[in-house]
SEPA-894965 format. One record per residue (C-alpha): x, y, z. Coordinates in steps of 0.1 Angstrom, whole numbers, plus 5000, padded with zeros to 4 digits. Example, Ala and Ser with C-alpha at 12.3 -4.5 7.8 and 13.67 -1.06 7.14 Angstrom:
// SEPA-894965
<<5123; 4955; 5078>>
<<5137; 4989; 5071>>
// end
This chain:
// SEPA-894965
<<3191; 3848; 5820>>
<<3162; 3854; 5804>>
<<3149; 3843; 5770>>
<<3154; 3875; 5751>>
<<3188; 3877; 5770>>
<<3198; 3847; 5751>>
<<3181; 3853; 5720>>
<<3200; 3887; 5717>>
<<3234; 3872; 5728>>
<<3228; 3847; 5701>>
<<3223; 3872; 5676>>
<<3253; 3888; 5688>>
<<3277; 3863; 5685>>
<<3268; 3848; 5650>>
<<3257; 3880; 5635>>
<<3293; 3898; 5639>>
<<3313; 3869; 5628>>
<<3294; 3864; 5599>>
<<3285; 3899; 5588>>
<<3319; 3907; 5572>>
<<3311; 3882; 5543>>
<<3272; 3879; 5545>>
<<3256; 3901; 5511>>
<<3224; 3907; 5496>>
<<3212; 3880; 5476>>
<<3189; 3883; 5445>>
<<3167; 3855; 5453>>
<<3133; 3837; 5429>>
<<3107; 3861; 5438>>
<<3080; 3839; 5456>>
<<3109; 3830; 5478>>
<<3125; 3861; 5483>>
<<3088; 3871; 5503>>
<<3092; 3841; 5518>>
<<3121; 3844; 5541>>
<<3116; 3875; 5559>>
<<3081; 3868; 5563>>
<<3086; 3830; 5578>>
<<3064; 3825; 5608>>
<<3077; 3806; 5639>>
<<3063; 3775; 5645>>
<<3041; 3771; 5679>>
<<3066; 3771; 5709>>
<<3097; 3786; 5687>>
<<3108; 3820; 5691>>
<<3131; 3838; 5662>>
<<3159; 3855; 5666>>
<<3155; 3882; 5644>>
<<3128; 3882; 5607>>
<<3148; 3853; 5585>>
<<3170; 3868; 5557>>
<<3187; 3855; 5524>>
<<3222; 3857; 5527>>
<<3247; 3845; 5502>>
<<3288; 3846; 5511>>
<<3309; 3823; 5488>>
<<3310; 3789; 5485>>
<<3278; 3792; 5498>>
<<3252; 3793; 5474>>
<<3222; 3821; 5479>>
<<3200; 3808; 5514>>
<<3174; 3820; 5536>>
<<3188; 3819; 5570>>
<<3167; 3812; 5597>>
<<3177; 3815; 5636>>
<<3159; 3811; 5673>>
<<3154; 3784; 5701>>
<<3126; 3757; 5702>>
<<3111; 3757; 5734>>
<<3129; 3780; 5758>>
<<3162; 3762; 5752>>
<<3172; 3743; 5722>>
<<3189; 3773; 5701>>
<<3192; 3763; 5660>>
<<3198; 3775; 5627>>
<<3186; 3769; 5593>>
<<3196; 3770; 5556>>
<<3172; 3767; 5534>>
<<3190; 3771; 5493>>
<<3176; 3791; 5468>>
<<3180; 3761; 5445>>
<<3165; 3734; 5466>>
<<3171; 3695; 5456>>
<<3142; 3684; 5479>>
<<3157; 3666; 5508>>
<<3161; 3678; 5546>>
<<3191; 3673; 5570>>
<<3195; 3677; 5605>>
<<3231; 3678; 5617>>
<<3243; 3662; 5651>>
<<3265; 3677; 5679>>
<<3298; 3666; 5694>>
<<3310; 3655; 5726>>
<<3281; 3669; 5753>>
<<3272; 3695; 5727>>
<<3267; 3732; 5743>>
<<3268; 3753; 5712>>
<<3257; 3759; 5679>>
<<3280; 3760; 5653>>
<<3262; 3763; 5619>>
<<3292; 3772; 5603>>
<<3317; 3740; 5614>>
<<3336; 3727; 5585>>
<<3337; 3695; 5566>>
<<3313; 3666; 5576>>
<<3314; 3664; 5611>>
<<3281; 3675; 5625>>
<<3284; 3703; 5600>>
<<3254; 3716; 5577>>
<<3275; 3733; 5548>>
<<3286; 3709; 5523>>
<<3250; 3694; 5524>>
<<3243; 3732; 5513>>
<<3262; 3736; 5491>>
<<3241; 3706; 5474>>
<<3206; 3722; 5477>>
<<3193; 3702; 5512>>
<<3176; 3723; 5534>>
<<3201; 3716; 5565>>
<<3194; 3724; 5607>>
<<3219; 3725; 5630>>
<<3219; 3728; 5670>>
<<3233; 3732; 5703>>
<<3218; 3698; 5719>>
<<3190; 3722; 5742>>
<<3217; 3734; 5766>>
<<3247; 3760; 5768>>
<<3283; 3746; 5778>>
<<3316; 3739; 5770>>
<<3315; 3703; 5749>>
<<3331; 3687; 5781>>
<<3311; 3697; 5806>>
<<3279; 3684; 5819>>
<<3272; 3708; 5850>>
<<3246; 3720; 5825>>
<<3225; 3687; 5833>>
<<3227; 3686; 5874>>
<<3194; 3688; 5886>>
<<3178; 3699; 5855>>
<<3158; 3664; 5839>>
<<3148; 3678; 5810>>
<<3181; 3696; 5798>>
<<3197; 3653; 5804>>
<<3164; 3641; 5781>>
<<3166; 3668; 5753>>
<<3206; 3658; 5747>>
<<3198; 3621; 5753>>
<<3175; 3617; 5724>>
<<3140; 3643; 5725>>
<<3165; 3666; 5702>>
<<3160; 3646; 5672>>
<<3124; 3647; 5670>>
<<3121; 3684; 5686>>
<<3146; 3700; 5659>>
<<3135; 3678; 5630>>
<<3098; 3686; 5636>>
<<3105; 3721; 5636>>
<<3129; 3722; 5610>>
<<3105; 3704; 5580>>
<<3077; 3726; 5594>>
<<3098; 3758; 5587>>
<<3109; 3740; 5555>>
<<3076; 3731; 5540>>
<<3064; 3765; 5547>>
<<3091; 3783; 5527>>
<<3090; 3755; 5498>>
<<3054; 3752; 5498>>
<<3061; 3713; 5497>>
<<3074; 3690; 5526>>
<<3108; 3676; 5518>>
<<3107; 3641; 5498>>
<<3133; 3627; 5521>>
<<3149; 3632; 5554>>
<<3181; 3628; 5564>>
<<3199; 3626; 5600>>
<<3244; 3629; 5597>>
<<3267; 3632; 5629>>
<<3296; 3621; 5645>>
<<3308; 3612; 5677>>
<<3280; 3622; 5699>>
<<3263; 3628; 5667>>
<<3266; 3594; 5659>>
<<3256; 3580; 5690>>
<<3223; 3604; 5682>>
<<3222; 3588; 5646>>
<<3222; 3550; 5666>>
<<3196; 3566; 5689>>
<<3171; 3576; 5656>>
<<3178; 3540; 5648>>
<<3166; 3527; 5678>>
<<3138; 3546; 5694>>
<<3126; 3568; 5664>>
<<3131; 3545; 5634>>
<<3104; 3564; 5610>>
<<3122; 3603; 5618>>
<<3148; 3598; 5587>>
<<3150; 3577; 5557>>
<<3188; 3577; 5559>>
<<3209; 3580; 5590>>
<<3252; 3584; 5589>>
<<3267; 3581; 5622>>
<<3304; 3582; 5624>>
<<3325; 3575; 5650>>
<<3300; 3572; 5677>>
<<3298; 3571; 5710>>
<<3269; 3548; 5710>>
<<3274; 3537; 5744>>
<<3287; 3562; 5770>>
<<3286; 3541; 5795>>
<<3311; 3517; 5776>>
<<3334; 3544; 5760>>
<<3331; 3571; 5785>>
<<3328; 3559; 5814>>
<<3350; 3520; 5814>>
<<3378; 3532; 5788>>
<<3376; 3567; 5804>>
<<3379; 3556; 5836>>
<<3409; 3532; 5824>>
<<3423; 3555; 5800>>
<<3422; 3581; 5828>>
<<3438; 3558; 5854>>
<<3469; 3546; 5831>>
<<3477; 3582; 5818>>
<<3476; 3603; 5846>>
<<3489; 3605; 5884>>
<<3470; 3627; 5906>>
<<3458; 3644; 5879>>
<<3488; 3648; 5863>>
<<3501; 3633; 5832>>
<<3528; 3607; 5833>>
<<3529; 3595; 5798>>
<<3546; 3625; 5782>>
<<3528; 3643; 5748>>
<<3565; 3653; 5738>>
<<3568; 3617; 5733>>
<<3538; 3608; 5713>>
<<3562; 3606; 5677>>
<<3581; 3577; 5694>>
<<3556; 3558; 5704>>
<<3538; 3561; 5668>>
<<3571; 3550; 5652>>
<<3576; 3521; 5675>>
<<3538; 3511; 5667>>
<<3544; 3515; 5631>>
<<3575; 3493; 5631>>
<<3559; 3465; 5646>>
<<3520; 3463; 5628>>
<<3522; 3483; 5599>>
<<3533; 3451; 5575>>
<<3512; 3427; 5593>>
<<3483; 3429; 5563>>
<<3514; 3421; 5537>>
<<3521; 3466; 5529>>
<<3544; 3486; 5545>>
<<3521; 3520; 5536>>
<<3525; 3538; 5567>>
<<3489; 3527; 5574>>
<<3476; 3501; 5601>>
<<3449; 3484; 5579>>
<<3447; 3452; 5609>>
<<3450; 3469; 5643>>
<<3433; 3435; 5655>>
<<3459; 3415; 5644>>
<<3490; 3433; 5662>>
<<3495; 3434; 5702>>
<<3525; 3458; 5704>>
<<3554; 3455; 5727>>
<<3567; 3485; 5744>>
<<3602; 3474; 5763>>
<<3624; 3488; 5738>>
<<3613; 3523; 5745>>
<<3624; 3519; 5782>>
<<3650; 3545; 5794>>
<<3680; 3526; 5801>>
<<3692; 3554; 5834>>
<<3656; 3558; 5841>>
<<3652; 3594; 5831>>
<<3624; 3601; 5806>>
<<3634; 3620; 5772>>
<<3619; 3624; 5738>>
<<3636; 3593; 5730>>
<<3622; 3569; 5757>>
<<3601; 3561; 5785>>
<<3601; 3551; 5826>>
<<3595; 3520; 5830>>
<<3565; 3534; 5850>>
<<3552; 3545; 5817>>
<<3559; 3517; 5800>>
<<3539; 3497; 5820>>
<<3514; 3519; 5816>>
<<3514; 3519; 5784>>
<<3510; 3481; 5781>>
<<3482; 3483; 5804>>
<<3464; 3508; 5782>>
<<3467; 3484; 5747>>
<<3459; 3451; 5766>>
<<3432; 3467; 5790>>
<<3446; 3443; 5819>>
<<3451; 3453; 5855>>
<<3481; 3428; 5854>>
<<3498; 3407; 5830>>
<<3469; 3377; 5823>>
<<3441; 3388; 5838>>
<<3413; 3393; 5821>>
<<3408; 3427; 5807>>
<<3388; 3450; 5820>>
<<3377; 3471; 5792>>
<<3383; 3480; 5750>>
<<3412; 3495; 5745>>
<<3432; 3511; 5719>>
<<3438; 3500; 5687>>
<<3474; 3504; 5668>>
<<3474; 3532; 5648>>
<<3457; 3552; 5675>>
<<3492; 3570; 5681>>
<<3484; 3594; 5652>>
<<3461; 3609; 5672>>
<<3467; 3603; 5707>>
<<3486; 3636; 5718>>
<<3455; 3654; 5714>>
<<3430; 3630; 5727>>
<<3448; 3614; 5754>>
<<3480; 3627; 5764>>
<<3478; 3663; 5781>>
<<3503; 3680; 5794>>
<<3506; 3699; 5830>>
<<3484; 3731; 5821>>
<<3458; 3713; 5802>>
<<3445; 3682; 5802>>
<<3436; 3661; 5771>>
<<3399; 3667; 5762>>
<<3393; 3629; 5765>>
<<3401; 3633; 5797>>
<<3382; 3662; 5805>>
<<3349; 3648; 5785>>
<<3355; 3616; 5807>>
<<3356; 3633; 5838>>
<<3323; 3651; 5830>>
<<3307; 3614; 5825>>
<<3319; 3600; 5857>>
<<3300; 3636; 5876>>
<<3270; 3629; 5856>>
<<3270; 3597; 5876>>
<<3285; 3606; 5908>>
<<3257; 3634; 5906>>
<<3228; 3611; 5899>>
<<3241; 3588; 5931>>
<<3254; 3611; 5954>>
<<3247; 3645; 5946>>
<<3284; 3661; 5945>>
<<3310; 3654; 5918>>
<<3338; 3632; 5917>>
<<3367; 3638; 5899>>
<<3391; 3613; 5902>>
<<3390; 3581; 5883>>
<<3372; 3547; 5901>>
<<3387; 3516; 5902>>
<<3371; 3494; 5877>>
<<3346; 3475; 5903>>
<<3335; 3507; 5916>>
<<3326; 3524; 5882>>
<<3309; 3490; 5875>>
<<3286; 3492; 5906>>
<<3282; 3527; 5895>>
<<3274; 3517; 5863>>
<<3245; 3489; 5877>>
<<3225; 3517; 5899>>
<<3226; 3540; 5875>>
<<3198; 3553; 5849>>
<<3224; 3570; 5825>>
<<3228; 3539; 5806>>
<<3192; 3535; 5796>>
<<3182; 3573; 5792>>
<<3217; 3580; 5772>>
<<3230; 3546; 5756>>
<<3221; 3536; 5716>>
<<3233; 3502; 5724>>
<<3199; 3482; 5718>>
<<3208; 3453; 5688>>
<<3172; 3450; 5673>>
<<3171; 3473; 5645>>
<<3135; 3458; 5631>>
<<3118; 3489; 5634>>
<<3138; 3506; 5607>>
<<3140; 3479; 5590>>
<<3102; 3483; 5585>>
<<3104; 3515; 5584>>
<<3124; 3514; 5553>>
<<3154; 3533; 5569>>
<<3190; 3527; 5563>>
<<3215; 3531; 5585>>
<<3254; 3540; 5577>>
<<3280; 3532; 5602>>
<<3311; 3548; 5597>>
<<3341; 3546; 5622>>
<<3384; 3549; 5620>>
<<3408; 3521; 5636>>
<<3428; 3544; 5648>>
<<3403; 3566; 5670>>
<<3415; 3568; 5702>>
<<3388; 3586; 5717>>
<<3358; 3567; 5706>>
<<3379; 3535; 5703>>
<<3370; 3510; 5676>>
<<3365; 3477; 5695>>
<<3330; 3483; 5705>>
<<3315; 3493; 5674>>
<<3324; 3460; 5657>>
<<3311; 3441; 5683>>
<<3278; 3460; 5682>>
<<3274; 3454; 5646>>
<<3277; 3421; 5654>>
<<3255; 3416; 5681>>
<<3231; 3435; 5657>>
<<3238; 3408; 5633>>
<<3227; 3381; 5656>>
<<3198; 3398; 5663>>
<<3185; 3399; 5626>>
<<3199; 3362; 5617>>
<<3234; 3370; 5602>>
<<3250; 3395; 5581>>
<<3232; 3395; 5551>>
<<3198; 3403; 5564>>
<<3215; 3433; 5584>>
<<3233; 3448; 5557>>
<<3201; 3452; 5538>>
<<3188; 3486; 5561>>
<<3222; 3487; 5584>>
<<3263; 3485; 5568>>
<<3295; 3496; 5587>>
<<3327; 3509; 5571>>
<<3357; 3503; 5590>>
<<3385; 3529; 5579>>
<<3417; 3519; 5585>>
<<3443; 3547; 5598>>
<<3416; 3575; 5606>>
<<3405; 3589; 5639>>
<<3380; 3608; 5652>>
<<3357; 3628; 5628>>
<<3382; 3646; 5610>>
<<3392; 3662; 5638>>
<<3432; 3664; 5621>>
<<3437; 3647; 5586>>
<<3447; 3612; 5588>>
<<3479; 3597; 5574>>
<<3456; 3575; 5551>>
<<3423; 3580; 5528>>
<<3396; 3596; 5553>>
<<3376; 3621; 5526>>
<<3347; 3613; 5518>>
<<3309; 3624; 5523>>
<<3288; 3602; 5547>>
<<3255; 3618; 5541>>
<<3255; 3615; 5503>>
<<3267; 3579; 5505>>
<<3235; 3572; 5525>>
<<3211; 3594; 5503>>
<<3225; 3574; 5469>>
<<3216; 3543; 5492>>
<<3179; 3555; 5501>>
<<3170; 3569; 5470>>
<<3187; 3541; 5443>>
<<3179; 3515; 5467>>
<<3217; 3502; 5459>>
<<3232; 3491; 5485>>
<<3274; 3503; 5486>>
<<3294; 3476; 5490>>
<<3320; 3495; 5494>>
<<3331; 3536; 5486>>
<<3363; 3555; 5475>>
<<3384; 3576; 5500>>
<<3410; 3600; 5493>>
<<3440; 3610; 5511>>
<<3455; 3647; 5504>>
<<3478; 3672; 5508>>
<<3483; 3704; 5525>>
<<3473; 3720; 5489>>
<<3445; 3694; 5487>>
<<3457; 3676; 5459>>
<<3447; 3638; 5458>>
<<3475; 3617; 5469>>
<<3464; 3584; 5472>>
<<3425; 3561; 5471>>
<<3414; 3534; 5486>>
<<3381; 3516; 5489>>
<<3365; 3516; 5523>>
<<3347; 3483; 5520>>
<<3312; 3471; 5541>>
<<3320; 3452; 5572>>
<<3331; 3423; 5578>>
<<3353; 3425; 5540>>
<<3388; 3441; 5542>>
<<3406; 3460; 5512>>
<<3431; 3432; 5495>>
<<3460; 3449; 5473>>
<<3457; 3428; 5437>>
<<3475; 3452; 5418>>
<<3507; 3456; 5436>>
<<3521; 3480; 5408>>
<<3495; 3510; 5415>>
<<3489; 3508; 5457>>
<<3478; 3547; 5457>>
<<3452; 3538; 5433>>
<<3418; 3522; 5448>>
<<3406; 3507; 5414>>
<<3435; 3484; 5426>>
<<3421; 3471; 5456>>
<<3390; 3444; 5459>>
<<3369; 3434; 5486>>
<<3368; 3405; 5503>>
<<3365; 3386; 5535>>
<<3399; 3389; 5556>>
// end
């Protein structure tokens, strides 16, 4: 397919969905020559002349649309009413498309908008399905631009096209993503500490080779059969209220929210089916043992385990992430699947499907170069620290997908690295949320609102450093139902005002 091919299937398929609501804004005059006369940066093609567009909530923007270097396709919004500061959004699982007009926070561009930041998103230099990664067999340069050249490549082109429509670079940059976003966030860290002043990475899958490819593999083996699923989705709301039961009051509330996964090993007996027949109401032994396998991460009872592995509270989520059903399988599995050929492919030219025992993937693992071309797993964060960055980590307990354990002991291992805590959390802080999954991918049964990229700015530009920030838990009409504070790693949210537990002012941080 050519490159005008794809430019004008672009247009196509943004342009019609977003027609309907997109009017004729009345723009400052200086800007409103501006837009449509915005020149493309050297080795950027546009998809059509930029335009102002303005389609409520969003305020007025010029829109701007092409692909940076015959194959990284972006747009963006530049307000009318500029605050100053430029944003470049990350992508989710093996990214594939651009989706300027994703909601909420999650690798999304409009609430920072809606604010005044000039914001960019992408499609990660490649076209594909967000499980897939046929789009990187044989092809170098497609694996490098979603590994980590897309940070630099869109943000370079972004501020260019940014300065030249303000007439003045932005005074700060900005970097917010989850999930693979995230692990991009921990790669900006790493390898190109001087790109943003602030960075929020959520939920990330900072080492693929960890989360993708071990829990895959073992989340893979202990769900499914042949490629069919033998712990039953129908069943998921048992096994969350068994869970519940048994860790919910471990932190001294019964709230219907986990808040020390760590400190609860669940038991899954009672759920077996007493004549062996599986319903809604219990499980085979088969799955049972399964199940134990997959929340202690041992091959057999007292061995040592072989991988991370879920966290309680997980089960909130798990139907959509982990169990699938016999037409479709869970994405997790499908996104794991499409690690394990990226590897296969690298070694042996030709995919493999299946799941590897664990020494196998491990050996796989060893000859590989994935892990050092895709993994944000490097504890030295000096270089932003000199740089002046800040980093904010962000990540849910009960994410079963990009499961918790790992983050924590990053963090810590990054702690090490710059002599303890204390030094770290001067450029680098994680939030731990209890009771929420993956990048708001369904609402949580707990507090999970809250904006990751403002948190950081406030951080940058006050030089205060948050010890801790408010979530909010609502309804289906979006009232607030309850608060709590999310506090900075390693402190924990203690309940002192046992009269008012919906209310975060009753809540204080401190160590566990």
């Amino acid at each position: 397919m050519t490159v005008v091919t794809r430019l004008v299937l672009l247009l196509a398929s943004i342009v019609i969905s977003s027609s309907a609501l997109a009017q004729r804004a009345d723009p400052e005059p200086a800007l409103a020559k501006r837009c449509p006369s915005l020149a493309a940066p050297a080795g950027t093609i546009l998809a059509q002349p930029p335009s102002w567009h303005s389609s409520e909530p969003l305020p007025a923007h010029c829109r701007v649309r092409g692909q940076i270097q015959g194959r990284t396709y972006f747009e963006l919004r530049l307000p009318e009413s500029w605050n100053g500061r430029f944003v470049m959004a990350g992508c989710g699982g093996f990214c594939g498309s651009l989706l300027p007009d994703k909601p909420g926070f999650s690798n999304s561009i409009n609430e920072a908008l809606k604010k005044g930041y000039a914001a960019i998103s992408h499609d990660g230099g490649h076209n594909g399905q967000s499980w897939e990664t046929q789009w990187a067999y044989n092809d170098a340069e497609a694996l490098e631009l979603y590994a980590h050249k897309v940070l630099p490549v869109v943000t370079d082109v972004g501020v260019a096209l940014t300065t030249a429509f303000y007439g003045k670079a932005p005074h700060h940059r900005y970097f917010s993503g989850c999930s693979n976003g995230g692990r991009l966030g921990m790669i900006a860290a790493q390898r190109y500490p001087e790109l943003f002043d602030g960075i929020a990475a959520g939920g990330s899958i900072f080492s693929l080779s960890e989360i993708a490819g071990k829990w895959g593999n073992w989340m893979t083996r202990q769900t499914t059969h042949h490629g069919k699923p033998v712990i039953p989705r129908s069943n998921n709301e048992l096994l969350k209220e068994a869970v519940m039961a048994q860790c919910d009051g471990i932190d001294g509330q019964r709230d219907g929210i986990i808040s020390a996964p760590q400190q609860c090993r669940p038991s899954f007996a009672a759920l077996a089916c007493k004549s062996g027949d599986a319903s809604e109401r219990c499980f085979t032994k088969n799955a049972i043992a399964r199940l134990e396998r997959l929340y202690s991460g041992q091959p057999v009872p007292g061995a040592p385990p072989v991988t991370q592995t879920l966290a309680p509270g997980a089960e909130h989520y798990t139907d959509i992430w982990l169990f699938g059903d016999d037409e479709n399988a869970a994405w997790g599995l499908a996104a794991s699947t499409g690690y394990r050929n990226l590897l296969s492919q690298e070694l042996f030219q030709r995919d493999h499907n299946a799941a590897l025992d664990h020494n196998t993937l491990a050996a796989w693992l060893d000859k590989s170069a994935l892990p050092a071309l895709i993994d944000a797993d490097n504890p030295d964060l000096s270089a932003l620290a000199q740089a002046g960055g800040k980093l904010f980590l962000y990540h849910g307990w009960a994410d079963p997908l990009i499961i918790p354990g790992p983050i924590v002991d990053y963090y810590r291992a990054a702690a090490a690295h710059s002599g303890g805590v204390d030094k770290l959390k001067n450029h680098a802080r994680l939030f731990m949320l209890p009771g929420w999954g993956h990048c708001w991918e369904r609402p949580a049964d707990a507090p999970d609102q809250f904006d990751p990229l403002e948190l950081v700015a406030n951080w940058v530009e006050t030089g205060v450093a948050p010890e801790q920030f408010t979530a909010s838990q609502h309804d289906d009409q979006q009232h607030v139902v309850r608060t709590r504070p999310i506090c900075a790693y390693p402190n924990v949210a203690t309940l002192s005002k046992p009269d008012s537990p919906d209310h975060a002012a009753s809540y204080t941080c401190s160590p566990p």
